[in-house]
DRENKOLZA-362313 format. One record per atom (N, C-alpha, C, CB): residue number from 1; residue in one letter; atom name; y, x, z. Coordinates in nm, 3 decimals. Glycine has a CB too. Layout:
// DRENKOLZA-362313
@num NUM	residuo a	atomo CA	y Y	x X	z Z
...
END
This chain:
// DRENKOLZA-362313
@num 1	residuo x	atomo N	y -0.117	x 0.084	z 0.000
@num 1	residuo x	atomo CA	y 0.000	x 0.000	z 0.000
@num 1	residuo x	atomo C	y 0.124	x 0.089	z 0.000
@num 1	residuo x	atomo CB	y 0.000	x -0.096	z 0.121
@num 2	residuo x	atomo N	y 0.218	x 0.046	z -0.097
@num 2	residuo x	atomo CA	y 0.332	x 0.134	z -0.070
@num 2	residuo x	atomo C	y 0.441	x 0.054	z 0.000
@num 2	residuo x	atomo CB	y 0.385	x 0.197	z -0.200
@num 3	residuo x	atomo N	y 0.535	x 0.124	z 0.058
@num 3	residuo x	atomo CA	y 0.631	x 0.089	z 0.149
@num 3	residuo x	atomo C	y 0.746	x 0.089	z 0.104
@num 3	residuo x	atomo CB	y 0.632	x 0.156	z 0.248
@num 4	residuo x	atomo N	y 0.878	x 0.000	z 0.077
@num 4	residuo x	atomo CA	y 1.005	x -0.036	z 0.026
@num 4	residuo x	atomo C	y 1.068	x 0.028	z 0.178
@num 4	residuo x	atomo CB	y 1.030	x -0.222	z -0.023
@num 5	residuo x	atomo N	y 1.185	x 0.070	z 0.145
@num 5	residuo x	atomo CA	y 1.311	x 0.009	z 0.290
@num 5	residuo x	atomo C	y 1.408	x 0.016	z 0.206
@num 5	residuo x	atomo CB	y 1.353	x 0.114	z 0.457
@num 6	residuo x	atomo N	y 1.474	x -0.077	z 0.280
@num 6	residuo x	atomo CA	y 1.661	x -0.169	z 0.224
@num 6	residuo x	atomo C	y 1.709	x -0.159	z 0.276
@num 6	residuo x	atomo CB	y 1.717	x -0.299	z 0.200
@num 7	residuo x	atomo N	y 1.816	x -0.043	z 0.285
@num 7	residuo x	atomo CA	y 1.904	x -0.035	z 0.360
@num 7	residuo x	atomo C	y 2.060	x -0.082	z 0.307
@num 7	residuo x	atomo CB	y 1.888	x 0.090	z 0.400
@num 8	residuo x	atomo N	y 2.060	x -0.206	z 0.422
@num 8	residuo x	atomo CA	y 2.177	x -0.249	z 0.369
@num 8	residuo x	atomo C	y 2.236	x -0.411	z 0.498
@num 8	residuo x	atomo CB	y 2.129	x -0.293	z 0.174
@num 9	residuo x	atomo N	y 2.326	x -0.297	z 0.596
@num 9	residuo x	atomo CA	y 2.406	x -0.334	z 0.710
@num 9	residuo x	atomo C	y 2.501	x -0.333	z 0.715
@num 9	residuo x	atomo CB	y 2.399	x -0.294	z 0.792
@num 10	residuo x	atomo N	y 2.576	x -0.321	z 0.649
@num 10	residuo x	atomo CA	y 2.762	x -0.316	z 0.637
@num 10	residuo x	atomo C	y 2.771	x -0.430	z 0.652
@num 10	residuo x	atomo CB	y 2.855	x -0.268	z 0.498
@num 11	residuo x	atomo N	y 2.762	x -0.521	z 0.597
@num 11	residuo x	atomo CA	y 2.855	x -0.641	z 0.595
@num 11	residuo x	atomo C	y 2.754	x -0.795	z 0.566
@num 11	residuo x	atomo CB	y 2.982	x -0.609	z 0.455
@num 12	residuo x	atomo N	y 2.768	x -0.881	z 0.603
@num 12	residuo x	atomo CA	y 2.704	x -1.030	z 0.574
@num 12	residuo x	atomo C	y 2.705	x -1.037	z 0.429
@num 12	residuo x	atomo CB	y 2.791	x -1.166	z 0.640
@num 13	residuo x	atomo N	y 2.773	x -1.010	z 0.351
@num 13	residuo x	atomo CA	y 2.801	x -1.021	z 0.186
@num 13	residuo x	atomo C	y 2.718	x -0.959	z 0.103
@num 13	residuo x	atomo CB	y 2.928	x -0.967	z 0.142
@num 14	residuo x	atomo N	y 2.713	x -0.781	z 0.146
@num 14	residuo x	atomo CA	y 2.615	x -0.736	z 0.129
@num 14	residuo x	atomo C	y 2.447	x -0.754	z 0.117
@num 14	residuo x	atomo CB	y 2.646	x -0.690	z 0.180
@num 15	residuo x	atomo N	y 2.438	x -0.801	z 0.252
@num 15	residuo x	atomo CA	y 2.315	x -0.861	z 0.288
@num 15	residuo x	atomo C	y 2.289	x -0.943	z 0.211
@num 15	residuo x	atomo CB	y 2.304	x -0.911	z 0.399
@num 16	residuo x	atomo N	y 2.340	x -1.095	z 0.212
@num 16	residuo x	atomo CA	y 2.317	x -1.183	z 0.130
@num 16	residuo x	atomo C	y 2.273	x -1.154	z -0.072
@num 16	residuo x	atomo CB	y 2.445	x -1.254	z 0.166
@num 17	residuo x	atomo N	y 2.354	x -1.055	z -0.081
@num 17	residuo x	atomo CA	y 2.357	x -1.049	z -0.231
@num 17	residuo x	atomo C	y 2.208	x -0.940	z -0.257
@num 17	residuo x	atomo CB	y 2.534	x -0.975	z -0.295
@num 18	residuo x	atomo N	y 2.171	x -0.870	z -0.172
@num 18	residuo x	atomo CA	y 2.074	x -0.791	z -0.208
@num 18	residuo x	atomo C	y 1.934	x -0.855	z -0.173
@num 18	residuo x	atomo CB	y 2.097	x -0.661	z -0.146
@num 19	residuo x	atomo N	y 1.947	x -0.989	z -0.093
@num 19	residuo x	atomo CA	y 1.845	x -1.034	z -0.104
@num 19	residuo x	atomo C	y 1.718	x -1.034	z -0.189
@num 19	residuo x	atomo CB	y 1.878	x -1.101	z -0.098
@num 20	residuo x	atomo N	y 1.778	x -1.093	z -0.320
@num 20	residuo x	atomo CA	y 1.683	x -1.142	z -0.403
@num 20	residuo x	atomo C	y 1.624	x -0.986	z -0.450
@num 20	residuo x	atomo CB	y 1.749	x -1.252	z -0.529
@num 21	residuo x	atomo N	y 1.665	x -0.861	z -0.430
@num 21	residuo x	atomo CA	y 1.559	x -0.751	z -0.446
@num 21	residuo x	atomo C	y 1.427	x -0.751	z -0.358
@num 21	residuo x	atomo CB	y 1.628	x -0.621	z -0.418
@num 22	residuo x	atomo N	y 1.415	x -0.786	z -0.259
@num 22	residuo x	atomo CA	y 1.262	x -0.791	z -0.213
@num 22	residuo x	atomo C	y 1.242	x -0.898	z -0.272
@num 22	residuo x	atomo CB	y 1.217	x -0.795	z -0.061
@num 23	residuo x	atomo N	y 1.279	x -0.993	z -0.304
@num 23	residuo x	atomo CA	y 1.170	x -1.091	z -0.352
@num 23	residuo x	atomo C	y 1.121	x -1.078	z -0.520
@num 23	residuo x	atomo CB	y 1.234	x -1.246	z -0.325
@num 24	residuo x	atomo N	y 1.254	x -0.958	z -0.572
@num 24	residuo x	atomo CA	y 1.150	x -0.933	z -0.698
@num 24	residuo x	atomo C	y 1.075	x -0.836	z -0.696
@num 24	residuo x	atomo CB	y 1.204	x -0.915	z -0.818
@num 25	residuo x	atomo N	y 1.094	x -0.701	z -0.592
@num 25	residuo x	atomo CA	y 0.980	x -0.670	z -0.532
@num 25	residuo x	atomo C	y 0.853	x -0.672	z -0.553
@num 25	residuo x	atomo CB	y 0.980	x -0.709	z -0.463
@num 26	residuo x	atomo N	y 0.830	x -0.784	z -0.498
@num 26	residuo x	atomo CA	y 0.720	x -0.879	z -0.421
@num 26	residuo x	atomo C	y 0.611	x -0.997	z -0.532
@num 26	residuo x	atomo CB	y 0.832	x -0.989	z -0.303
@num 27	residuo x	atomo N	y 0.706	x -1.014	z -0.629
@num 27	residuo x	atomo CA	y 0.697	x -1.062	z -0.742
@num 27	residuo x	atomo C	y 0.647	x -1.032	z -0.859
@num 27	residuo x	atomo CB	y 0.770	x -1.078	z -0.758
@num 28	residuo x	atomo N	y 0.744	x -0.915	z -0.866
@num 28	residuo x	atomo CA	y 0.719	x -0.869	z -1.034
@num 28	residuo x	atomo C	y 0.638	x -0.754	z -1.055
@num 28	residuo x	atomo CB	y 0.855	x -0.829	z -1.112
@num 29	residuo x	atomo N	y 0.568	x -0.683	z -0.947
@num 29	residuo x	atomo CA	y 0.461	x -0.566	z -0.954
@num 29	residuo x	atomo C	y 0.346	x -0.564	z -0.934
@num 29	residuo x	atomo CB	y 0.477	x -0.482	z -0.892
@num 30	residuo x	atomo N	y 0.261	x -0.520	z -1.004
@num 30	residuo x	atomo CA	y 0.131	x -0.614	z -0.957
@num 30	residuo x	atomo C	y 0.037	x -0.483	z -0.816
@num 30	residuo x	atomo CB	y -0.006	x -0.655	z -1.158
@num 31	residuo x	atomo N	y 0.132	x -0.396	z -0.807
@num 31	residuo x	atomo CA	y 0.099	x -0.309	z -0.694
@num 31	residuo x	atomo C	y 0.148	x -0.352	z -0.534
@num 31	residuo x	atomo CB	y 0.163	x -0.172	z -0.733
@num 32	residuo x	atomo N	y 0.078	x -0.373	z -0.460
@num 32	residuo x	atomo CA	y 0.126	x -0.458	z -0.305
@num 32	residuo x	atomo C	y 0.225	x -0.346	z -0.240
@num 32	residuo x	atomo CB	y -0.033	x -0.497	z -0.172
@num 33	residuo x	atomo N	y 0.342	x -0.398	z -0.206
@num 33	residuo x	atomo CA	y 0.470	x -0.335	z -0.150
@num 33	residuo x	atomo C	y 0.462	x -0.403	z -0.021
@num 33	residuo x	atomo CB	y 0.617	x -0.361	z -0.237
@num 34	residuo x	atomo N	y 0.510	x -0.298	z 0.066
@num 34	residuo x	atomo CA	y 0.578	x -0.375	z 0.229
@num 34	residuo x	atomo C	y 0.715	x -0.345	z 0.229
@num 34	residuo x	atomo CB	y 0.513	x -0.306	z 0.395
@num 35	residuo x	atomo N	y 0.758	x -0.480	z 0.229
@num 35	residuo x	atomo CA	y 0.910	x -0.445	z 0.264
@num 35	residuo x	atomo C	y 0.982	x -0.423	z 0.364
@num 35	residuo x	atomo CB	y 0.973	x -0.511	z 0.233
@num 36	residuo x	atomo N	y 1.048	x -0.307	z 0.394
@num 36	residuo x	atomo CA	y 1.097	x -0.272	z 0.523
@num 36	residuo x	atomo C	y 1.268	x -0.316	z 0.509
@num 36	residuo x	atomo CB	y 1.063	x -0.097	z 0.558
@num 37	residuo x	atomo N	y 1.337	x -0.429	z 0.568
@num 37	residuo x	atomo CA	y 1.486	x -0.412	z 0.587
@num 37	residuo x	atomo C	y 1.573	x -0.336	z 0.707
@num 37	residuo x	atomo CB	y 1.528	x -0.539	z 0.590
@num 38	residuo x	atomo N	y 1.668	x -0.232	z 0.647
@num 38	residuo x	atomo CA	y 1.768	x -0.212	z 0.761
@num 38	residuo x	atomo C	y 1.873	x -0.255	z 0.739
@num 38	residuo x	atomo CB	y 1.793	x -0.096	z 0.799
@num 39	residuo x	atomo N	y 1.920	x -0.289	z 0.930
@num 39	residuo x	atomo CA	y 2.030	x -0.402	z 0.913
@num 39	residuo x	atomo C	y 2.055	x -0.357	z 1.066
@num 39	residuo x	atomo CB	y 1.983	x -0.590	z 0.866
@num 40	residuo x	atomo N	y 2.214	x -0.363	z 1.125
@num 40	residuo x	atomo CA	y 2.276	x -0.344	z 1.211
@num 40	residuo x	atomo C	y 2.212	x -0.491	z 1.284
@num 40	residuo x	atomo CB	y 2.427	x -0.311	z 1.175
@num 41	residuo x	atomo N	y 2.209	x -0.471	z 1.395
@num 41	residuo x	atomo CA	y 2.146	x -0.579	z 1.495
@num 41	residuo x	atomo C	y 2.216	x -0.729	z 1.510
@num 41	residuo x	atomo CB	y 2.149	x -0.513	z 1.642
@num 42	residuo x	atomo N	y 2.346	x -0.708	z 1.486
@num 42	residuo x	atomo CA	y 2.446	x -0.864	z 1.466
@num 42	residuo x	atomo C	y 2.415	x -0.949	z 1.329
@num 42	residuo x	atomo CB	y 2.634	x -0.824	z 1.451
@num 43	residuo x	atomo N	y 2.344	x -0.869	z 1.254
@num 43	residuo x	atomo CA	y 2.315	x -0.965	z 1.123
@num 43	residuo x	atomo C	y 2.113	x -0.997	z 1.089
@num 43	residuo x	atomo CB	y 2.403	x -0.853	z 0.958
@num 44	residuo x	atomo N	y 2.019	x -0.962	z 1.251
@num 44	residuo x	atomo CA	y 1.902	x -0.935	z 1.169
@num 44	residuo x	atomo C	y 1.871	x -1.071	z 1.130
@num 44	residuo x	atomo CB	y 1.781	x -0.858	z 1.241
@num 45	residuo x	atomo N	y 1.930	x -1.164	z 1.218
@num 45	residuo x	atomo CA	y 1.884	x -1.331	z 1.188
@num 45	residuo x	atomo C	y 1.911	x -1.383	z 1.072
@num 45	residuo x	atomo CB	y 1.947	x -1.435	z 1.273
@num 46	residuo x	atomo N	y 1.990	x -1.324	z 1.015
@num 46	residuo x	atomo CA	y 1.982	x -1.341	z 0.885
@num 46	residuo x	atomo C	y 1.870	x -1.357	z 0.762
@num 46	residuo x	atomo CB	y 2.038	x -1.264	z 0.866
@num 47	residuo x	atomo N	y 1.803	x -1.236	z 0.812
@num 47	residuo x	atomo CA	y 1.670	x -1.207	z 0.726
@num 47	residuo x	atomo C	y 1.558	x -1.241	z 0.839
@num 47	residuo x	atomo CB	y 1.656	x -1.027	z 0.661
@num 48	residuo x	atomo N	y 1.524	x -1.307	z 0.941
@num 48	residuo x	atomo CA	y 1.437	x -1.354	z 1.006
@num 48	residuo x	atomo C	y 1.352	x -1.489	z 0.935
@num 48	residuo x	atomo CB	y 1.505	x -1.376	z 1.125
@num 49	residuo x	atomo N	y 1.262	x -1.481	z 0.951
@num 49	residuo x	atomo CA	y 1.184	x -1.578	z 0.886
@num 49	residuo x	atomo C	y 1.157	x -1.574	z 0.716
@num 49	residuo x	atomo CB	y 1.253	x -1.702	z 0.923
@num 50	residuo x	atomo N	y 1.211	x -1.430	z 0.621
@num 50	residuo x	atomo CA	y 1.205	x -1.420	z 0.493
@num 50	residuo x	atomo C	y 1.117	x -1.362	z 0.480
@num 50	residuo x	atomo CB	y 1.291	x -1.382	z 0.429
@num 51	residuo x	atomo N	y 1.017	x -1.494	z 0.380
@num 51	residuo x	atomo CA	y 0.867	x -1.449	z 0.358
@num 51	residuo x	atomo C	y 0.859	x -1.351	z 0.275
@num 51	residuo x	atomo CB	y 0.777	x -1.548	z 0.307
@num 52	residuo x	atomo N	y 0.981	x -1.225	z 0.199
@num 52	residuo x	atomo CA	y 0.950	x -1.154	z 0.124
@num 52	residuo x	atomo C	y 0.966	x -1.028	z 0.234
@num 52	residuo x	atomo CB	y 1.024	x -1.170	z -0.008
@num 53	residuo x	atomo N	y 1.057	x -0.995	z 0.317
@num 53	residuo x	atomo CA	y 1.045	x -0.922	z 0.430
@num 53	residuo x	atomo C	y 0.942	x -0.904	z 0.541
@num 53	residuo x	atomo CB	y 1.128	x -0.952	z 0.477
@num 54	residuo x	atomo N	y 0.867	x -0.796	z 0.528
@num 54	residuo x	atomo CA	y 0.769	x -0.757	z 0.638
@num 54	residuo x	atomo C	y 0.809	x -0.702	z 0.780
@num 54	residuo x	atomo CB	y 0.688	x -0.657	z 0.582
@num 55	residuo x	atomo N	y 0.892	x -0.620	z 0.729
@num 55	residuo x	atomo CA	y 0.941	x -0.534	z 0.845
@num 55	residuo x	atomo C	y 1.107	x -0.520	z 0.879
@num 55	residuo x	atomo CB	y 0.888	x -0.390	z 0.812
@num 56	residuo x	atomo N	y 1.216	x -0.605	z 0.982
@num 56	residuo x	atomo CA	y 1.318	x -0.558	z 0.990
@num 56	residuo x	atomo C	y 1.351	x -0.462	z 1.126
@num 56	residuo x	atomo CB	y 1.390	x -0.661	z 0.969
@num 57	residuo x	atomo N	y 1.437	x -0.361	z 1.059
@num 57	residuo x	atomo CA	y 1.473	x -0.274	z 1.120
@num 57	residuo x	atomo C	y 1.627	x -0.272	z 1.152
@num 57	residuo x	atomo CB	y 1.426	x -0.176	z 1.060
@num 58	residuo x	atomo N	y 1.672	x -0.228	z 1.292
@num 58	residuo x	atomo CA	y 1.782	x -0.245	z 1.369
@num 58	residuo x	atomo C	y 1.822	x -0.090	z 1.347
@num 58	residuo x	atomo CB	y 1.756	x -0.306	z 1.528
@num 59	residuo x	atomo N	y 1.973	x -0.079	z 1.261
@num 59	residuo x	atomo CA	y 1.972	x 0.086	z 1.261
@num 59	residuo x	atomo C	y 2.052	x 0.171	z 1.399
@num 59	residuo x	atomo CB	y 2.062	x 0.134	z 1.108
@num 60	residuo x	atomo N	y 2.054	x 0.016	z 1.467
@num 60	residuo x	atomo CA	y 2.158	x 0.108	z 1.633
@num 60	residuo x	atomo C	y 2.012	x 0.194	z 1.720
@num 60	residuo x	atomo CB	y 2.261	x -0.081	z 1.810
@num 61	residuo x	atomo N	y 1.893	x 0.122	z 1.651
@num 61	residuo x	atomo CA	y 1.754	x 0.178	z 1.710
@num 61	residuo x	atomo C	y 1.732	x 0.339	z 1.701
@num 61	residuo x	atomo CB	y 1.630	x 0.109	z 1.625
@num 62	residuo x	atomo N	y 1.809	x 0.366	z 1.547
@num 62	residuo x	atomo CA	y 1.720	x 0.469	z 1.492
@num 62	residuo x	atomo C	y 1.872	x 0.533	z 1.460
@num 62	residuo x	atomo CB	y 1.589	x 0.428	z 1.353
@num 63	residuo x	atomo N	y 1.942	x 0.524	z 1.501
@num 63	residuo x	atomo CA	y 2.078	x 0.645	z 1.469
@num 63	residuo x	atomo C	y 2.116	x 0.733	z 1.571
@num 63	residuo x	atomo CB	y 2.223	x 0.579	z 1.440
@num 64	residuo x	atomo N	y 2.024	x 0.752	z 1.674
@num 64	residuo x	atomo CA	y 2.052	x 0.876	z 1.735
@num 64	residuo x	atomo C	y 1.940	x 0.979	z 1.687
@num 64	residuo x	atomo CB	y 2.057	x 0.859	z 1.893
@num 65	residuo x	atomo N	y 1.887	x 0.906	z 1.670
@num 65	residuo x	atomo CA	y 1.721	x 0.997	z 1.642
@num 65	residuo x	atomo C	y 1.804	x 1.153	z 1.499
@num 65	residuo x	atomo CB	y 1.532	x 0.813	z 1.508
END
């Protein structure tokens, strides 16, 4: 299985518009992808419950590292 990540937390606008890339993703390859999203923690509900998203990621988690 190969692994996607989306990084893309700046802004609600952002988010919204890059959506529809995991779902063509997910769609249009006949090789199985996991999709990983990053997203600043005030916007993850956004992408909660999107059946093309596997994995969201909080980048206040992973920016000291």
């Amino acid at each position: 299985m190969k692994k996607v990540l989306i990084i893309r937390g700046s802004a609600i606008g952002d988010i919204v518009e890059c959506l529809p890339v995991a779902s063509a993703i997910k769609n249009n390859f006949d090789e199985e992808f996991e999709i990983h999203w990053m997203v600043r923690r005030k916007f993850k509900k956004i992408l909660e419950g999107n059946r093309f998203i596997d994995k969201i990621l909080c980048y206040e988690d992973y920016k000291d590292l």
